[in-house]
N, C-alpha and C positions, 0 to 999 in steps of 0.2 A: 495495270499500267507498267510497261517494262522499260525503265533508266538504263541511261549508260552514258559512260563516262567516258573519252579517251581521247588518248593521248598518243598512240602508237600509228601515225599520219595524222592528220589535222588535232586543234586542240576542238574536243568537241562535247557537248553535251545533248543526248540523241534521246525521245520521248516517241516509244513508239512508233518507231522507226524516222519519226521524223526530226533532224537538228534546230537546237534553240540558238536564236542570233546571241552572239553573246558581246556586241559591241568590237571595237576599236583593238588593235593589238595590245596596247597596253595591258589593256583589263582582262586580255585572253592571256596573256601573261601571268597576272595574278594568281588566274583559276588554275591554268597549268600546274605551279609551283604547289598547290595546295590537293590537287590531283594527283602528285606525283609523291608527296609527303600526304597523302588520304591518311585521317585516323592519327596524325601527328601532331602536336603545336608547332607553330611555325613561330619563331618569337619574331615582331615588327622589321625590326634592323633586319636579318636576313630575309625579308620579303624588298626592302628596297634595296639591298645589295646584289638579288639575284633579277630583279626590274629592272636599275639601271647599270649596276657595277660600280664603280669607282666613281662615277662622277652623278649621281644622284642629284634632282633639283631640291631648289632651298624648302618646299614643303612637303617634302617625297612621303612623310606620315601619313601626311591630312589628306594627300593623293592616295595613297593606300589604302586607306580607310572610306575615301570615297567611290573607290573602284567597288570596292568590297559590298557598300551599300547597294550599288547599284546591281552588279549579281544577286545579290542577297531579293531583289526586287525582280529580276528575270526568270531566278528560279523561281519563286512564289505565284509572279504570274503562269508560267507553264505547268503550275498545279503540282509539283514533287519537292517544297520547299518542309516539307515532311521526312524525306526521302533521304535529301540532299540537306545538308542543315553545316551552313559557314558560321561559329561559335567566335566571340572573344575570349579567351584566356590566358591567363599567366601571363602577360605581356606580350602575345602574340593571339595567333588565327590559326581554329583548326576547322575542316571540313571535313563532317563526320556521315560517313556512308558506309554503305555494306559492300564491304571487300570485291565479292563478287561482279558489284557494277561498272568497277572500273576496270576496262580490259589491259592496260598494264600487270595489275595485283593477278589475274585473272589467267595471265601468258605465266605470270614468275611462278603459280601453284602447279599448274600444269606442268611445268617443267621438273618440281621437283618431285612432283608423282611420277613422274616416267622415269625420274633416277632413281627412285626408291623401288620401283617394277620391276622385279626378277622377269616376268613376261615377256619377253621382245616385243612378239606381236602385238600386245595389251602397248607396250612403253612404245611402240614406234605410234600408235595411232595418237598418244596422247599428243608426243610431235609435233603430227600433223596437223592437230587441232590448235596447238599452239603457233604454229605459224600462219593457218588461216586468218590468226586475230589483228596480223600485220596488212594496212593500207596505204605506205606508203614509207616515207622518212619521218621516225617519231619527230613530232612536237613542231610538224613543218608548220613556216607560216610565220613563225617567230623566228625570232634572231637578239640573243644577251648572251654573253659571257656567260653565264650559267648555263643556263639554254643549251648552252655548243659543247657544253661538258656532259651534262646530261645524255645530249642527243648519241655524243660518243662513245658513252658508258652503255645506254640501250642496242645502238650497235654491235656493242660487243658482246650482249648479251645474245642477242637475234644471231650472231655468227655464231656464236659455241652453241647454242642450240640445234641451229641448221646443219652445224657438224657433227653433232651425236646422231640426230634425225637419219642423217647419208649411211651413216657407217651402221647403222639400223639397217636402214631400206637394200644396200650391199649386202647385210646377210640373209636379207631377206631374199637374197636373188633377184632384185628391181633392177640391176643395173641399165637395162635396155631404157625405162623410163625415167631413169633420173639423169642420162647421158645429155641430153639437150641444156638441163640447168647445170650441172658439171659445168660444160664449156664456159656457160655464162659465168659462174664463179671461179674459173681456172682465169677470165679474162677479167675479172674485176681485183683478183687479190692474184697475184701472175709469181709473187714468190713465197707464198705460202702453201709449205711439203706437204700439210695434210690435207691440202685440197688438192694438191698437184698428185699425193697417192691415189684420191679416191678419182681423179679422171683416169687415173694410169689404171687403174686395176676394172673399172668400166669401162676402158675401151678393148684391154683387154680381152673380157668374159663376151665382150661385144664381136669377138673375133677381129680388134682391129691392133692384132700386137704391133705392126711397123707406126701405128700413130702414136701409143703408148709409150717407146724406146725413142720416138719423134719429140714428143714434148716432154721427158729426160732430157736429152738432149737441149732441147731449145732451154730448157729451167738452168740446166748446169751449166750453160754459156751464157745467160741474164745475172745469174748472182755472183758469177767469176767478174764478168766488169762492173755491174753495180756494187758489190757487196765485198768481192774479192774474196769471197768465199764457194766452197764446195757444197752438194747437199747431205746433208744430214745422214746417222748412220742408217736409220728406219727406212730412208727413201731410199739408199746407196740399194740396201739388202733385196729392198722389193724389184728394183731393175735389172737384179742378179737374176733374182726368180723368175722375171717375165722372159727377161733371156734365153732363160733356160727352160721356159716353157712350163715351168713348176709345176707339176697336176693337183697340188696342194691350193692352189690361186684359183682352181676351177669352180669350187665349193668351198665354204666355213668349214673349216678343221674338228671346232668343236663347238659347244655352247657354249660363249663367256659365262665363266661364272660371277654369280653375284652373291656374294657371301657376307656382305657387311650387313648387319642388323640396320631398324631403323634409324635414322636420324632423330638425336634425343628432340624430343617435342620442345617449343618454347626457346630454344638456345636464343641464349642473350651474352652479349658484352664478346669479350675475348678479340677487341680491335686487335690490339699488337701482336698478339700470339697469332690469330688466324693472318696476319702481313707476313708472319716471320717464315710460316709454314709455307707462306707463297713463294719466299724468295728462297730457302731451302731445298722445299721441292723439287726445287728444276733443275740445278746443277745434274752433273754426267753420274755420278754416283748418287743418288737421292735415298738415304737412309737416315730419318731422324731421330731423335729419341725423346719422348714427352715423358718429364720426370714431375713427380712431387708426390704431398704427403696423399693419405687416403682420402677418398673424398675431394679430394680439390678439382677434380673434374676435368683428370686428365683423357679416360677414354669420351667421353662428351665431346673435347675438343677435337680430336680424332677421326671423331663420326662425323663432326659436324664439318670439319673440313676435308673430310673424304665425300660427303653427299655433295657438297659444293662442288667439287672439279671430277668428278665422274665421269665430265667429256674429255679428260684426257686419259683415259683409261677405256677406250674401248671393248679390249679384248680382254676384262672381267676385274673383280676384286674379290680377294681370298679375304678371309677374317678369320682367328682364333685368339681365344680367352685362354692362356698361358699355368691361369690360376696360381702367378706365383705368392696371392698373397689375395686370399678367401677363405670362405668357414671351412671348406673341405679339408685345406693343411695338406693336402697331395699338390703336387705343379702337374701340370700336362708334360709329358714326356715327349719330345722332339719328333720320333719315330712315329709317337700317335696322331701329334699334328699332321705329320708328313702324309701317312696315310689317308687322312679328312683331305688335304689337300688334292690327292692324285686322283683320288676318286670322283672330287669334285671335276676336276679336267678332263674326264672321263674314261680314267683308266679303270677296266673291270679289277673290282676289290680281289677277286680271286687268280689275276694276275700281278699284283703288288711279288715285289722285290722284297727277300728279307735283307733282313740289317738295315743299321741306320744310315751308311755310305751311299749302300745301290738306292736307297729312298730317295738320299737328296741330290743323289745324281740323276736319277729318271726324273724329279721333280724341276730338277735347273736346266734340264733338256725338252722338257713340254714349253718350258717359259718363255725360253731362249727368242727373243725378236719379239717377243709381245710386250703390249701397252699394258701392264697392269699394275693394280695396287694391290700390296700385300701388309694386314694391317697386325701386327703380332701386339695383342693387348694381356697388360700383367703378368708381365717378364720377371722373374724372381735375377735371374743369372743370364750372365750373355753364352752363356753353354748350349741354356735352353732354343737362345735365340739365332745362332751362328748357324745349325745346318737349316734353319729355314730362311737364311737368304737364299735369293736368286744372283743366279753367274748372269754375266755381261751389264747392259745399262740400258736396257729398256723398262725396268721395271722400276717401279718405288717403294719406298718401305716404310711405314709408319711404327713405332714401337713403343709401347707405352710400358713404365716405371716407376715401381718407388724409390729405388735404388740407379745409380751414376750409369752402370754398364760401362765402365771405363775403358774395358779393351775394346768394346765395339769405337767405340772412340777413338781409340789409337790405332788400332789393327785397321778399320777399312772405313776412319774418316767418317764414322757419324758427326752431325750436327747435335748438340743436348740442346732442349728448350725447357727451362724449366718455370714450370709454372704454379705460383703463389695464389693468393687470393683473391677476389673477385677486388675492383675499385669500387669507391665507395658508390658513385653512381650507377656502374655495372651489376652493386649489390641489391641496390634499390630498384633499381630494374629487372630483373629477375622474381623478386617477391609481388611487384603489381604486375609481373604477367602469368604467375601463377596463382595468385590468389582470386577465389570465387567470389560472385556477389554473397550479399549486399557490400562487402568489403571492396573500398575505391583506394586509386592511388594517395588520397590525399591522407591518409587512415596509414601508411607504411611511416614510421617517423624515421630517423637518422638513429636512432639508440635502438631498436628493434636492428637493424642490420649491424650495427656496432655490437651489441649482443650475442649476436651470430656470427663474427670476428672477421665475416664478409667470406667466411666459409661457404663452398656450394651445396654440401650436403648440409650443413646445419641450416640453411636455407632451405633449402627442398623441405627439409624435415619439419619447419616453422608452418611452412605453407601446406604440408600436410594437413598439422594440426589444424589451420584455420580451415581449411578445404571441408574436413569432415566434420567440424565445429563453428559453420556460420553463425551459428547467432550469439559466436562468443567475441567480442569485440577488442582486436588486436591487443589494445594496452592493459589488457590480462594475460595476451599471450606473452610482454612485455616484461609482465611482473614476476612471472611465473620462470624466465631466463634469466631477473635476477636473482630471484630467490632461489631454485635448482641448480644452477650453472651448466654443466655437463650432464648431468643427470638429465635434463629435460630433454637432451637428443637420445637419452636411451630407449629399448624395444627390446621386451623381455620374449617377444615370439620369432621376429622374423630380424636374423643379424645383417644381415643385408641393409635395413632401415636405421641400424642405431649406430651411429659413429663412435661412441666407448668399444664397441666390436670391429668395426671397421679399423679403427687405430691398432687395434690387439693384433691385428694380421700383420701389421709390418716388424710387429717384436718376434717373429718365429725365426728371424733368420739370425741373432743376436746371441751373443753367450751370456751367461749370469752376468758376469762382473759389466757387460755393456749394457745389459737391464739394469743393472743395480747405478748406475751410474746415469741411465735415463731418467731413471725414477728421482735419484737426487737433484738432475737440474729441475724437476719440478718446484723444490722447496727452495731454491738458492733465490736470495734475497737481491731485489731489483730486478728489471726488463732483463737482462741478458747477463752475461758472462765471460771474462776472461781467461786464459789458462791459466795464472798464478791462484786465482780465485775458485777453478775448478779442482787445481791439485792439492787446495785445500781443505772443499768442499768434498771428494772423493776417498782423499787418503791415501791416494795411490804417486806412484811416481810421476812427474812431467812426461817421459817418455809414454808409461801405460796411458795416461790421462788423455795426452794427445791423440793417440791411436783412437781411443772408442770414441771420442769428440767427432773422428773424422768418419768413422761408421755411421754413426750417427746422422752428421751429414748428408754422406754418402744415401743413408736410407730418407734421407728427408723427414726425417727426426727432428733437424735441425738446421736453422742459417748461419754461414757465414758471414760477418757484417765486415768493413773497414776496421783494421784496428785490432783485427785477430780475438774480435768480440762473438760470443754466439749466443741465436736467440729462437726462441719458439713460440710459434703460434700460441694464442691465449688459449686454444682448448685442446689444442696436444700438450701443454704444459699443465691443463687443468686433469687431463687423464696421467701423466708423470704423476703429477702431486696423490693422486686416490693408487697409485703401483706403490708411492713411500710410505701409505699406512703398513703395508703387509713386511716394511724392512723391521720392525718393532722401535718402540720410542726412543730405546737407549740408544739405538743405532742411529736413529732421524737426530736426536740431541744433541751428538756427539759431531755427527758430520754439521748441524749447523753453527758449533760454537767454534768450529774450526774455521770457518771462511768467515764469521764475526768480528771473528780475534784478530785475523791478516786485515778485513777492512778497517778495523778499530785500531789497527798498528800502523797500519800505511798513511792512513790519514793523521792520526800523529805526526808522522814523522813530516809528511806535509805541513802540517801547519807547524811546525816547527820554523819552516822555513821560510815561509812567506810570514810569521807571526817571534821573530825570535825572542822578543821581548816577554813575550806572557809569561805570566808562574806556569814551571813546567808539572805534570802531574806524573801518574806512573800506570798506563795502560799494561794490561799484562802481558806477556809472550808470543809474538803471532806465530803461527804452523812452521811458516817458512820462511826466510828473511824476505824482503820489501822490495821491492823495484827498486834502482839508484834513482836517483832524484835529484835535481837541483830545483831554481824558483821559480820558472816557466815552466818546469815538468809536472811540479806540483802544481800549480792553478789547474793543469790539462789533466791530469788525475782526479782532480775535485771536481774540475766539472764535468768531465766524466763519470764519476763514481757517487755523484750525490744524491741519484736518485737510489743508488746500493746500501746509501749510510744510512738514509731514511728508513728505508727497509730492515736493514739492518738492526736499527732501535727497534722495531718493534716486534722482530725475531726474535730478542734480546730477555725479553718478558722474563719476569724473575729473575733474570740477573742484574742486580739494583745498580752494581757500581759500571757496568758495561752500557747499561742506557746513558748513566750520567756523564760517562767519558765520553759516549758519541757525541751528544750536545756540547759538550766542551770544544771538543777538536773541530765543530761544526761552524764556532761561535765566530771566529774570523771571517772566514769564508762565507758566512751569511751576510756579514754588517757589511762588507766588501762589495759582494756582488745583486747585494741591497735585496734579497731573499726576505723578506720581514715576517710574511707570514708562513716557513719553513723557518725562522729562528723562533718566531712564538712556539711553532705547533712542537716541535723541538723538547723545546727548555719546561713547557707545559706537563711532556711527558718524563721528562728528568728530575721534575719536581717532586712529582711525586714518588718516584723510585728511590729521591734521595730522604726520603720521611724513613726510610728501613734502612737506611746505611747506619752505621756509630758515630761517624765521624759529622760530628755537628759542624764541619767547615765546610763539605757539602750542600749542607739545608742551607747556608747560608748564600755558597756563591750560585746556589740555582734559584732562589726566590731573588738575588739580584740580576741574575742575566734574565730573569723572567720579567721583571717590572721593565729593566733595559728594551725587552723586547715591543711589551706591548706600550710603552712609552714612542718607540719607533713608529707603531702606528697608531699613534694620538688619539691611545687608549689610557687616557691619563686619571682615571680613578683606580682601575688597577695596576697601573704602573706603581704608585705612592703606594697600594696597598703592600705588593710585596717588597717594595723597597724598603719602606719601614721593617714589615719582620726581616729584610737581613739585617737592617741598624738596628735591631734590638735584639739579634742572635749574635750579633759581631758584638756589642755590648756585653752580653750578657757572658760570653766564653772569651772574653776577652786579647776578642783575634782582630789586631791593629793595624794591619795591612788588609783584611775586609772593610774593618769600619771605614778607612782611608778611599776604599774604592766604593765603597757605598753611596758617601756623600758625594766622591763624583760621581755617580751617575744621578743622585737628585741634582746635584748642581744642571747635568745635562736636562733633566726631565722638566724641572721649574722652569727653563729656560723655552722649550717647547709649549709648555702653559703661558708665556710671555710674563714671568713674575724674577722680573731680572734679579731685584732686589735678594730677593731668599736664594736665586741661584749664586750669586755671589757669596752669602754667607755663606754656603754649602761646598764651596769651591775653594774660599781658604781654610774651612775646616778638613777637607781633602788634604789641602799644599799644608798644611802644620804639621799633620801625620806623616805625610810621604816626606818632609823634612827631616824628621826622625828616625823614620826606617830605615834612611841610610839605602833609597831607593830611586837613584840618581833620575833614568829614564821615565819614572812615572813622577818621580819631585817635578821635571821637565813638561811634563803634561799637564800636572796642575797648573804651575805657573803659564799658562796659555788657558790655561781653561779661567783662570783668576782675570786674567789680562782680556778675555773675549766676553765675561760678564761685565767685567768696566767699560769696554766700550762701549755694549750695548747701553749701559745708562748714561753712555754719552762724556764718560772722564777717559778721554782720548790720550792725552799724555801718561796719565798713571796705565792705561791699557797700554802703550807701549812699549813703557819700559817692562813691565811682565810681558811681552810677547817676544821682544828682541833675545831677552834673556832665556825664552823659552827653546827660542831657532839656535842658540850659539848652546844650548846643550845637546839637542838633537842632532847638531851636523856635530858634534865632538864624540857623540854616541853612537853614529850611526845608525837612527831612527828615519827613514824615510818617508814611511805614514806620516808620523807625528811633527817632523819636518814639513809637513805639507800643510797638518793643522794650523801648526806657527804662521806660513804662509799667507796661507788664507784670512787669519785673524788681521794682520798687518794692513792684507788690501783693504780688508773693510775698513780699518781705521784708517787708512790714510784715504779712500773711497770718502770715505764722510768729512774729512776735514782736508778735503778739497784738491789734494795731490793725483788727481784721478790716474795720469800714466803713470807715477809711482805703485800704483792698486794694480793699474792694468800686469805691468811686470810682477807685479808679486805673485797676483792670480794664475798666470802662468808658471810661474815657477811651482806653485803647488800644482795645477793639473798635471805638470810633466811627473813627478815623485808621484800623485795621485795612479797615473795611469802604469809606472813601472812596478807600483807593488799592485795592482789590480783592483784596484777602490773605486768601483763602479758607483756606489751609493754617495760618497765625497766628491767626485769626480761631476756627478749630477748639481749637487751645490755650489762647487763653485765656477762652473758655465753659469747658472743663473744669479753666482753674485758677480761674475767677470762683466757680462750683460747692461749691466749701472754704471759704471765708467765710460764705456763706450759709448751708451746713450748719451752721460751729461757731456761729455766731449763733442759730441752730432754725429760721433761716427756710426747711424743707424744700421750702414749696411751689416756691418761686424755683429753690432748690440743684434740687430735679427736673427744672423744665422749661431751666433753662442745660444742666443734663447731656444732657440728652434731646437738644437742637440739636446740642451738641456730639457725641453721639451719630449722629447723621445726617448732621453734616458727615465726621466720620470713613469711619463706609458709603461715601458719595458720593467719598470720595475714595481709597478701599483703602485703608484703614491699620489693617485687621485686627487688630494688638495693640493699639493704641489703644483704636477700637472695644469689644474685648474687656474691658480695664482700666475705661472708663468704663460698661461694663453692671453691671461689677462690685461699681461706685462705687454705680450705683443701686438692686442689688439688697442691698446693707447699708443703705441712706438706707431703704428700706420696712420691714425685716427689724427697724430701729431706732424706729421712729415708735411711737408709743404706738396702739393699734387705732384711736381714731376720730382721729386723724390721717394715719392709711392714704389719703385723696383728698385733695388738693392744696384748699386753700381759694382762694376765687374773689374 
């Protein structure tokens, strides 16, 4: 039984010669859409956006779905419901047949076999076979918005094919027989050059030069008033020639060549790059440059969008491998290439020009006026690459790089495209089209291509593995990329296959101290890096520092980010890191306790300044002095730099007091930007660094910022636990400014237990100490913190006058956080004993102080205690949208039961509202 599918004139489904009724337009729509995406999911919504467009009826689903059944019934009855088989999945409809049967899929293979056809004669027949499969205007019959985009995209395919096809059958000598559809196509598209050449140069060879220079003519006086334009310089030149009788026009000059390799099997993804190459392309100079690291799939894209536009290159494509950066360590030599080239054009090799001048001049004079592409892949130097351009502007250039080629750039106007890693989807797509059964897409997880850092070649390489190891089941292959890392894309035979080798090729063009300096940002602590952080990580000058950064770069080594930040791929970074074994330890130790020390001193000096109030410590010496900084410099420092400091702790190993300083200087800027579980994981690992210090004040303040911590997240057994041992190391050493801060933070912590009572005892045994210590700023924070446990038990007057007295020290100190504490405690008190716009204004007064020094974690509490005034007032609209912030600040910062309490808040505030005060007034 032979099926068939199509779509290229009527939408049709044909059984043995004979077509199946397939109902109503509608439904012939459906099939269409899923004929043209064969072998795809179609998800639902785009099946009724490309049915009806924009204005879909109210049950456009269940219509969809019923269309579907009913096909799903017509094929079954014509007996290929086997064949032909329409699926539900994924939220969508795929119709799964064999490529071959639809004659759309069927015309597009054909085609790109006859580009891939060094044969003429072989590539013109497949042409022809590919245009016999056209019967009419695709997809007639139908009429949607989609539909008409489609049908115009198909068009445009049918023309660039029927244009290759011509300029085939022209060299084939046909022109006698292809002159009758000529006209017809001279008369259907009347200003398009390369159909207006290919009648001129047929009627031509036709012996009809006065019709030839006739319709020149008539072309150059239609686009002068349509277009206001001349024609082109391709068509000017050929009208010279006919003029002139050219004896060259009589016959093909030579055999285009065709020199590109195949087109990589499988290419997937590379939307934006393969548009970009489109709109590059065509300018009057077209030379681009495809840059990045190894393996990222720069000559792939090349190939793959040189086999794509093939028909605009009729008269041949040159290709060479440059070798600036392979196992061999030799580059191709200019002259050598030159030679491959001329011989290809058909100059006998034993008439070749010596020198490399007369080469690229007899090479730029074979070219001169021809359509071709010239594809120069793994360019070390643009030295290599400069005598094999082509003179004038018929030709194009494709150039492929690990490195910038920056004069090509400057000197004759290259385009750079440079190109990164595959998208996460374009990663995942990639491994399900090259993975073998039994192995299906649903088997590909999102951590298998994260793994592979969405790298091409460690991809390819993945799928290797699984390719010659079917019946090992991916999430082995899985485990195997976390446990090796880099090592798993290794290939002890063939370097060509292992990306530790492929990466080694771009370090040949590098001096020591730019390897030595590659190999260090391997180990530098956090994602990326800045220069003050590099020149302390290197040891070298700002100026040296900058230079090989920019090499680096330059070789695609390395990214530029905003912010004069640089950063490397995870497995160019993971082969840096295995190049700084071989620097030796004392040298890897030395360079990391340098850029430790700078991030361990800047960040100091940061929290100095958003935090002036804390006991200051004494971090040791950084390399180089600090960035200036003032209080919005530092928050943008920390939060830039915290995923550095993190890192940085645990570079830090062995050095007891440099872990402990980093949690210190962290400790702000955690409680702040409400980080809770980075201030636990923190403090957890400074704990124990501080068991090896001498200094018993230490053990103390890190077992209380430890309980502090996990007290934040209402881990209240070990909160108490280590809070006690710092009240019984602050006892025992008789350090009375710990004990003082001890009992406040139990004061804080019983308070989060809801055991007011004990928080209050713990709170004046705080304010009695800090009384004493003759420690104004924190004497001020007790008495608030004294004043905030009495209110909670509801002795409003005695909480006030410790809160009022807490605010008139803070504003005389210039405490702005603890101003804002003051704040807060007032609204509630005056919140609960019924002053509610006196609360309202207070709560505001601390969010503003909240949000100036950065107090993202306070800032969340008190929107949700601002939220209660509002409500008892009726003003719900307000009480809504504070909750609702408060709401999202909570999200953003885990605090899950919060979270949860303030959803709660708002769904009684609705639940409560009279019906037409259900939406928020404006």
């Amino acid at each position: 039984m032979r099926v068939e599918l199509r779509v290229l004139g009527q939408v049709e489904v044909v059984v043995d010669g004979k077509p199946v009724d397939l109902g109503h337009a509608r439904q012939r729509c459906v099939l269409a859409v899923l004929v043209v995406e064969a072998n795809q999911v179609v998800p639902t919504d785009h099946l009724v956006d490309r049915i009806w467009g924009e204005h879909p009826p109210r049950r456009a689903r269940q219509l969809v779905s019923n269309y579907l059944s009913r096909l799903r019934h017509l094929l079954s009855a014509s007996g290929i419901a086997g064949e032909v088989v329409i699926e539900r999945r994924g939220g969508g409809y795929v119709l799964r047949v064999a490529s071959d049967r639809v004659d759309l899929h069927r015309f597009r293979r054909l085609i790109v076999q006859a580009r891939a056809d060094a044969d003429q004669a072989s590539a013109l027949e497949l042409l022809e076979r590919a245009d016999r499969m056209w019967r009419g205007d695709p997809l007639s019959g139908l009429d949607t918005p989609w539909i008409a985009v489609v049908r115009q995209g198909l068009e445009r395919e049918r023309f660039a094919a029927d244009s290759e096809r011509v300029d085939l059958a022209l060299r084939r000598g046909r022109h006698a027989a292809l002159l009758p559809e000529l006209i017809a196509r001279a008369q259907t598209h009347p200003l398009d050059e390369r159909v207006a050449a290919q009648l001129m140069l047929a009627l031509y060879r036709n012996g009809r030069q006065a019709d030839a220079l006739d319709h020149y003519r008539g072309l150059h006086t239609q686009l002068a008033e349509e277009l206001g334009s001349d024609p082109g310089a391709d068509l000017r030149e050929l009208h010279r020639r006919i003029l002139a009788a050219d004896p060259g026009l009589a016959a093909d000059r030579s055999v285009a060549p065709r020199h590109l390799p195949a087109a990589p099997a499988q290419f997937t993804g590379r939307v934006r790059e393969l548009a970009e190459l489109d709109r590059t392309m065509t300018r009057t100079v077209a030379i681009t440059t495809i840059g990045g690291a190894g393996g990222i799939g720069k000559t792939w894209l090349a190939l793959a969008w040189s086999h794509r536009n093939l028909h605009r290159f009729p008269d041949g494509q040159l290709f060479v491998d440059l070798r600036g950066f392979s196992p061999t360590g030799r580059p191709t030599e200019p002259a050598d290439a030159l030679r491959g080239f001329l011989t290809a054009l058909g100059v006998d090799p034993d008439g070749l020009p010596p020198g490399l001048d007369a080469l690229s001049g007899r090479y730029r004079d074979l070219v001169a006026g021809r359509r071709m592409l010239v594809v120069l892949d793994n360019a070390a130097t643009a030295d290599q690459v400069v005598p094999l351009l082509p003179g004038g502007t018929s030709c194009a250039v494709l150039v492929t790089s690990r490195t910038g080629l920056a004069s090509l750039i400057d000197r004759y106007g290259a385009r750079h495209l440079p190109v990164d890693v595959l998208t996460r989807d374009e990663a995942r797509a990639v491994l399900v089209a090259r993975l073998p059964e039994p192995h299906t897409a649903t088997e590909v997880t999102d951590e298998l291509t994260e793994l592979c850092g969405r790298h091409p070649l460690a991809l390819a390489i993945t799928a290797r593995h699984a390719a010659t190891r079917p019946r090992v089941p991916l999430v082995e292959f899985a485990a195997e990329l976390r446990d090796l890392g880099l090592e798993a894309f290794d290939h002890d035979v063939d370097p060509a296959a292992s990306l530790p080798a492929v990466l080694s090729w771009s370090l040949r063009w590098l001096t020591d101290q730019q390897r030595t300096v590659f190999a260090l940002l391997g180990i530098a602590p956090g994602p990326d890096i800045d220069l003050p952080a590099a020149v302390c990580l290197t040891g070298l000058s700002p100026t040296e520092t900058r230079k090989a950064l920019g090499v680096l770069e330059d070789h695609s080594l390395l990214t530029r980010h905003t912010g004069g930040r640089y950063a490397m791929h995870d497995l160019v970074r993971a082969y840096a890191t295995t190049l700084a074994r071989d620097l030796g330890e004392q040298d890897r130790r030395a360079a990391l306790d340098r850029v430790v020390d700078f991030l361990l001193r800047t960040a100091y000096t940061a929290d100095r300044l958003i935090d002036p109030h804390r006991p200051p410590i004494r971090p040791g010496p950084s390399a180089i002095p600090q960035p200036p900084l003032d209080q919005p410099a530092a928050w943008a420092w920390l939060d830039t730099h915290h995923p550095h400091l993190l890192a940085a702790q645990h570079a830090a190993t062995g050095r007891h007091d440099t872990v402990w300083q980093i949690a210190w200087t962290l400790t702000t800027f955690h409680r702040r930007r409400g980080r809770h579980h980075d201030y636990l994981a923190v403090w957890k690992i400074a704990t124990a660094a501080a068991d090896h210090l001498p200094d018993p004040t230490a053990r103390i303040l890190a077992h209380r910022l430890l309980g502090h911590a996990h007290a934040e997240l209402r881990q209240h057994d070990q909160a108490l636990v280590h809070l006690h041992q710092a009240l019984d190391l602050a006892q025992h050493h008789h350090e009375h400014t710990h004990l003082a801060h001890t009992h406040h933070a139990l004061a804080w912590t019983w308070e989060q237990q809801g055991d007011d009572q004990r928080s209050l005892e713990h709170a004046h045994h705080a304010l009695d100490l800090f009384r004493d210590l003759d420690s104004p700023v924190w004497h001020a924070i007790a008495l608030n913190s004294v004043g905030w446990a009495a209110a909670r038990l509801g002795d409003y007057d005695t909480a006030r006058s410790y809160c009022q007295a807490a605010l008139a020290l803070h504003r005389h100190h210039r405490d702005p956080d603890s101003e804002a504490d003051a704040l807060d405690s007032l609204g509630f008190i005056d919140h609960h004993t019924g002053h509610h716009l006196r609360a309202i204004e207070h709560y505001r007064q601390a969010l503003t102080r909240y949000r100036d020094v950065g107090n993202a974690t306070e800032t969340a509490d008190t929107l949700d205690n601002l939220g209660h005034p509002y409500a008892a007032l009726g003003h719900h609209a307000q009480a809504r949208t504070t909750w609702r912030r408060a709401l999202a600040l909570y999200r953003e910062q885990g605090r899950s039961a919060d979270a949860e309490r303030v959803r709660l808040q708002l769904d009684t505030l609705t639940r409560s509202l009279e019906p037409g005060e259900a939406t928020p007034r404006t």
